[in-house]
C-alpha positions in Angstrom: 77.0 97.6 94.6 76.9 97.0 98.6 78.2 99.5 100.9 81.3 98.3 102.9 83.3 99.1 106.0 86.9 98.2 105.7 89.2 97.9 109.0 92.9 98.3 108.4 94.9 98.5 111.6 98.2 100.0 112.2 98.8 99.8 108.2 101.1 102.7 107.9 103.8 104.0 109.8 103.8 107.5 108.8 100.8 109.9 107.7 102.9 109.5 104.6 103.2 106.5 104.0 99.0 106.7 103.9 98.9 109.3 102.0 101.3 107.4 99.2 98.6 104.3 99.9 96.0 106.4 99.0 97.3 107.8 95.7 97.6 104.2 94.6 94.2 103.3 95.7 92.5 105.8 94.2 94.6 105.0 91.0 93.5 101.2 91.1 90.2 102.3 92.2 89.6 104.1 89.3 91.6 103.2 86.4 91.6 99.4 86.8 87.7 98.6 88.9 85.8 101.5 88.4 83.3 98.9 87.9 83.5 96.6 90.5 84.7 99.4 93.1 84.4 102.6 94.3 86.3 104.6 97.6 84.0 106.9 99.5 85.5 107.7 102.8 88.1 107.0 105.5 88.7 107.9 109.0 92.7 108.0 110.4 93.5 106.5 113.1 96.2 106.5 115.7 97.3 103.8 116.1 99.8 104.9 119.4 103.7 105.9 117.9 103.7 107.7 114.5 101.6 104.3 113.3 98.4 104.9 111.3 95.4 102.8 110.6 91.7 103.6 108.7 88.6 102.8 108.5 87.4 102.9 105.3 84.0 102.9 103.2 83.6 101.7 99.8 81.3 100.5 97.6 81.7 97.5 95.8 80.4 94.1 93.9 81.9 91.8 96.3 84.1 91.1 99.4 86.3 89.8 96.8 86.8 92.4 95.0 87.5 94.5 97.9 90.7 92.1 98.6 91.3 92.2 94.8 91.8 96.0 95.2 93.7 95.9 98.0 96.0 93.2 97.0 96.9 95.6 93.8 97.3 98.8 95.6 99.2 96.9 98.5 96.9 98.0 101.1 96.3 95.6 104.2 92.7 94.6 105.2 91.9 93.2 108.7 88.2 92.9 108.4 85.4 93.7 105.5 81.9 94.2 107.4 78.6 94.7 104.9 76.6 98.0 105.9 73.0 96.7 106.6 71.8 100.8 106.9 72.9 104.2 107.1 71.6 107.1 109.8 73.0 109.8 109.6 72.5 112.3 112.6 74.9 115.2 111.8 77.4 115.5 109.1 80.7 114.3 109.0 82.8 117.3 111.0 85.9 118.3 109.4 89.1 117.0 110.8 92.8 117.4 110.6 94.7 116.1 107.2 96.3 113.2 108.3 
């Protein structure tokens, strides 16, 4: 599997709403293409208002399996970008729940 970076702007109007998107990704994600995928991280983002949006890495087999996963957990993708490399300098800090 490739590494991935998955923008999704202004997907949510509510931390809730993401929260509920994230139960049902995690559900597809796991239950339906553990094979073919697999969720590592996302950052939140404000988006201005009460509106949310992520950005998002996964793993997967295939750009189109990314938009297979999203089209079943009814999440919205604006752009898939491949990682070429990782370099990591510090730890991820921890943040606020959304």
């Amino acid at each position: 599997m490739d590494t991935y970076v998955i923008l999704r702007r202004s997907g949510w109007k509510s931390p809730e709403e993401l929260q509920a998107a994230a139960a049902r990704s995690s559900q597809v994600g796991d239950e339906e293409m553990s094979d073919d995928i697999r969720w590592i991280r996302s950052y939140v983002l404000e988006e201005g208002g009460s509106a949310v949006g992520t950005v998002c890495v996964y793993q997967a087999s295939s750009p189109e399996a990314i938009h297979e996963h999203a089209s079943r957990a009814g999440l919205p993708v604006d752009e898939i970008i491949l990682v070429a490399d990782t370099v990591i300098v510090r730890p991820d800090p921890e943040g606020a729940a959304a």
